[in-house]
Backbone bond lengths (Angstrom), bond angles and torsions (degrees), N, CA, C in turn:
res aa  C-N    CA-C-N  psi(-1)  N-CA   C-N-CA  omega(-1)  CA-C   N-CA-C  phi
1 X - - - 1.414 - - 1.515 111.30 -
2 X 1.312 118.62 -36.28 1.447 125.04 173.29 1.415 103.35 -47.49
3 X 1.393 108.79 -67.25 1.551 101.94 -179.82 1.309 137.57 -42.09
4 X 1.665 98.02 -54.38 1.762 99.98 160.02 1.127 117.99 -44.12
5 X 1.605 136.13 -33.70 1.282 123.62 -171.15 1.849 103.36 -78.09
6 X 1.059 89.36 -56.02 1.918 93.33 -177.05 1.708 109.68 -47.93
7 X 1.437 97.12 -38.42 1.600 82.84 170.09 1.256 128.27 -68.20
8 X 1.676 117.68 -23.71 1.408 118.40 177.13 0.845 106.23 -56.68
9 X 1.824 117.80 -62.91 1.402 125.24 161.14 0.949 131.22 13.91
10 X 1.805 116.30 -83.56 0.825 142.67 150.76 1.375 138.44 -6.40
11 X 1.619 105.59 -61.02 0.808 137.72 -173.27 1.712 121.96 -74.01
12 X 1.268 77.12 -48.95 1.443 91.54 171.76 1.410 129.94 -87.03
13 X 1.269 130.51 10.08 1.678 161.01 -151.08 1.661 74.47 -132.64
14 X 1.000 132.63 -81.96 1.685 134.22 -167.12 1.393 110.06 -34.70
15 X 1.411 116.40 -52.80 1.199 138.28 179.24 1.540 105.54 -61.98
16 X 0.978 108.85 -61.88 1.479 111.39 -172.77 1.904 96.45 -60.20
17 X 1.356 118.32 -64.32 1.343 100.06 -170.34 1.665 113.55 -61.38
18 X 1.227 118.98 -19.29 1.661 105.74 174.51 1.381 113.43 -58.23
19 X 1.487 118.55 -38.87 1.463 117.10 177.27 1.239 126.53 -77.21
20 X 1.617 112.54 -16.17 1.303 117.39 164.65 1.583 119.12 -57.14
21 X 1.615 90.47 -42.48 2.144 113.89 176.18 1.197 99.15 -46.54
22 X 1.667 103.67 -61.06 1.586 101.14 -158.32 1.383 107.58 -72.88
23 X 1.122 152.10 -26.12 1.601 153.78 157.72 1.799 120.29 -60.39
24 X 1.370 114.69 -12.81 1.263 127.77 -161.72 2.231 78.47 -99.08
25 X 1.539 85.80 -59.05 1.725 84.28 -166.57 1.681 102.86 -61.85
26 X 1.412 143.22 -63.87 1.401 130.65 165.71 1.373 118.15 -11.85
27 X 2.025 111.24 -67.52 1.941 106.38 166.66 1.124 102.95 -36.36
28 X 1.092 140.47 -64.27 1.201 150.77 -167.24 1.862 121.69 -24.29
29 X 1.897 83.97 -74.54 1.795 94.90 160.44 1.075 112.03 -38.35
30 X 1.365 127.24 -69.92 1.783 169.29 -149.29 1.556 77.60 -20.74
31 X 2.364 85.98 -81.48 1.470 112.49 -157.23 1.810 102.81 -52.31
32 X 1.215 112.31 -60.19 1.597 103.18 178.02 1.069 138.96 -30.50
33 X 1.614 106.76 -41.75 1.413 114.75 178.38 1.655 106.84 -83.96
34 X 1.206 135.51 -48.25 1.915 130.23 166.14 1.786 97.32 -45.01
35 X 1.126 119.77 -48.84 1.696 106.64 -179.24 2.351 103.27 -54.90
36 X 1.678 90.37 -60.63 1.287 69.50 -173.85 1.724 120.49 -55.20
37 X 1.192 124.39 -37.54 1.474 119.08 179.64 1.864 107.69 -74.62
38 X 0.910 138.56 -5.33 0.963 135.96 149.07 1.432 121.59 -55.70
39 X 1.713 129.55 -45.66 0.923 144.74 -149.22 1.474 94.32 -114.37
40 X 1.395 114.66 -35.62 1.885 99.40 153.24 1.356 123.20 -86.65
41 X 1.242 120.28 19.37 1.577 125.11 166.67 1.526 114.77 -79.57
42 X 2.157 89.42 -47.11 1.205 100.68 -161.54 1.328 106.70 -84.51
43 X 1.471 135.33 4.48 1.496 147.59 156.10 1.134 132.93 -85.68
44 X 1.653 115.15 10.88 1.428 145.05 -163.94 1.459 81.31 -137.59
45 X 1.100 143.45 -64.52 1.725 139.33 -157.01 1.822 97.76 -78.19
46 X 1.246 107.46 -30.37 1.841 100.14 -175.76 2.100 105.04 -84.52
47 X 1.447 97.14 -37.87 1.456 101.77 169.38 1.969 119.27 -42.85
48 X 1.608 86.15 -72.96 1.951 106.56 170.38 1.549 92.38 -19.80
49 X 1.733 124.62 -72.51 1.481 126.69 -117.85 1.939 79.34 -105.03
50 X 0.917 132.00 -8.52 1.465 145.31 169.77 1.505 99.55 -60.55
51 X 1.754 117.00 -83.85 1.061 145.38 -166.55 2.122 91.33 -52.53
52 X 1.156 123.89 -38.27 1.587 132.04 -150.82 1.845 88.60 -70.68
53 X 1.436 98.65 -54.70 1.433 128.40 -155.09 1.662 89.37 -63.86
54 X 1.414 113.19 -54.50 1.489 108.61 175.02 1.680 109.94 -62.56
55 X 0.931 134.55 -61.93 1.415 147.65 -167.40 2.204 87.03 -38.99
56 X 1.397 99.62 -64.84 1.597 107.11 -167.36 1.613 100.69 -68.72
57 X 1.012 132.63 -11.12 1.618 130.79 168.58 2.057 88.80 -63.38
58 X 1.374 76.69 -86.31 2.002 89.61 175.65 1.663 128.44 3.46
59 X 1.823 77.19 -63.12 1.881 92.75 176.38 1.069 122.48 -67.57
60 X 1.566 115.10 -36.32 1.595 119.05 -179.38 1.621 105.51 -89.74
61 X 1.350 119.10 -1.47 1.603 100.37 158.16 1.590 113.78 -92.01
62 X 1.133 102.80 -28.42 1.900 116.96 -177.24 1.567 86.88 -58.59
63 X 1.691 131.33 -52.19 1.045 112.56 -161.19 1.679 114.10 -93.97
64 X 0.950 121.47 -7.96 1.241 116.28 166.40 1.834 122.38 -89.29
65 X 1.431 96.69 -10.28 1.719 86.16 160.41 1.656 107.41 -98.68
66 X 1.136 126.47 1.57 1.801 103.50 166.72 1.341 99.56 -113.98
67 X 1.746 131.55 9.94 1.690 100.13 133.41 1.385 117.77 -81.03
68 X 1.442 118.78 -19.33 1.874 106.11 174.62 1.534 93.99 -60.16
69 X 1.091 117.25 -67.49 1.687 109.64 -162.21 1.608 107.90 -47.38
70 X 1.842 136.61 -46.44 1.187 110.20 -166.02 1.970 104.72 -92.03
71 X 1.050 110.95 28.43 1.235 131.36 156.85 1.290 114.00 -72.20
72 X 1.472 118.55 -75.10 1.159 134.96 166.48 1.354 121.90 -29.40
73 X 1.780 120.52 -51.92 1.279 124.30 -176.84 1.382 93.64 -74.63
74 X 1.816 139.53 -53.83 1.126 129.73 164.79 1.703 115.98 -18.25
75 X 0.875 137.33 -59.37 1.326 156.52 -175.56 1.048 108.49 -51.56
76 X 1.814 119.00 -69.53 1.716 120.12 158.77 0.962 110.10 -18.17
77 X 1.628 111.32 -82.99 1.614 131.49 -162.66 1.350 111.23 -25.44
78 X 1.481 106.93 -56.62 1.822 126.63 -155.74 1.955 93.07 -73.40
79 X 0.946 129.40 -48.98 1.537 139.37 161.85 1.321 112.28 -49.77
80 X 1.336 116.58 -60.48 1.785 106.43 171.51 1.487 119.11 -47.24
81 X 1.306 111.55 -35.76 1.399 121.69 -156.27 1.734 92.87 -75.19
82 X 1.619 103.10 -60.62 1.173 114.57 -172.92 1.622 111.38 -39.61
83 X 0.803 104.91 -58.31 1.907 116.04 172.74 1.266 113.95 -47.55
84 X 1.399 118.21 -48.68 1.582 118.44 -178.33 1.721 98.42 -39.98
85 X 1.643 119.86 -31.50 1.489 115.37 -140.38 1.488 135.44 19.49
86 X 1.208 111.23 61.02 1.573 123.89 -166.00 1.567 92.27 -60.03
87 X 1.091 132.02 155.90 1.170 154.56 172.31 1.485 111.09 -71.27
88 X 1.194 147.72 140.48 1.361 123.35 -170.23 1.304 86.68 -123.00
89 X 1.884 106.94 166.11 1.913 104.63 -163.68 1.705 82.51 -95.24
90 X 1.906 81.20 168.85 1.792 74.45 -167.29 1.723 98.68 -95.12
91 X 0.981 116.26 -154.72 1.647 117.74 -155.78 1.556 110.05 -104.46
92 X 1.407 78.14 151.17 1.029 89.76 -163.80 2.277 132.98 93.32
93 X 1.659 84.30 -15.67 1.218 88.83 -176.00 1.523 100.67 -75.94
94 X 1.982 101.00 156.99 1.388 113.04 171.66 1.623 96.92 -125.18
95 X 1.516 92.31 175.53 1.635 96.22 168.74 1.392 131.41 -84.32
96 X 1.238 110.20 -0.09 1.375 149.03 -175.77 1.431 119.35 -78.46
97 X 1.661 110.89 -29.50 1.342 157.33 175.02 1.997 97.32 -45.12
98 X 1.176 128.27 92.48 1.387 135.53 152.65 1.675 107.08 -16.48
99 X 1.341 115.31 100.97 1.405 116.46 161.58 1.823 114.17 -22.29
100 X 1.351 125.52 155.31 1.639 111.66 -173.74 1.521 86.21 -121.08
């Protein structure tokens, strides 16, 4: 009778650890699959800040060629002006100054 019992025992210790297996191997999936979506999160979060990094290259070239360009028209301007050679008033004058 001892034996019969140890074999239930047995038996039932077997049983119990197969279901432990089979619940140990499921965690198992579980963890694999949160690693893989983790690791396609984190290939979606490095992409985003990839794509950002390009986008902000973009802006600072977009913005540094229309200060070269209103440089450039600056440049005109200062040359047009120069050419006009306007006469400059002499000193001391105001606008306040009695027509002559």
């Amino acid at each position: 009778m001892a034996s019969a019992r140890s074999s239930i025992d047995l038996r039932t210790q077997f049983v119990d650890l197969r279901e432990r297996f089979v619940l140990l191997g499921d965690g198992f999936v579980g963890v694999r699959q949160e690693f893989a979506d983790a690791r396609h999160e984190f290939a979606d979060v490095r992409n985003e800040l990839v794509a950002m990094r390009e986008r902000q290259v973009a802006d600072h070239e977009r913005i540094d060629a229309r200060f070269d360009r209103l440089e450039a028209r600056v440049s005109v301007v200062e040359l047009r002006i120069a050419e006009l050679d306007v006469p400059r008033r002499p000193a001391g004058f105001t606008t306040t100054d009695p027509p002559c």
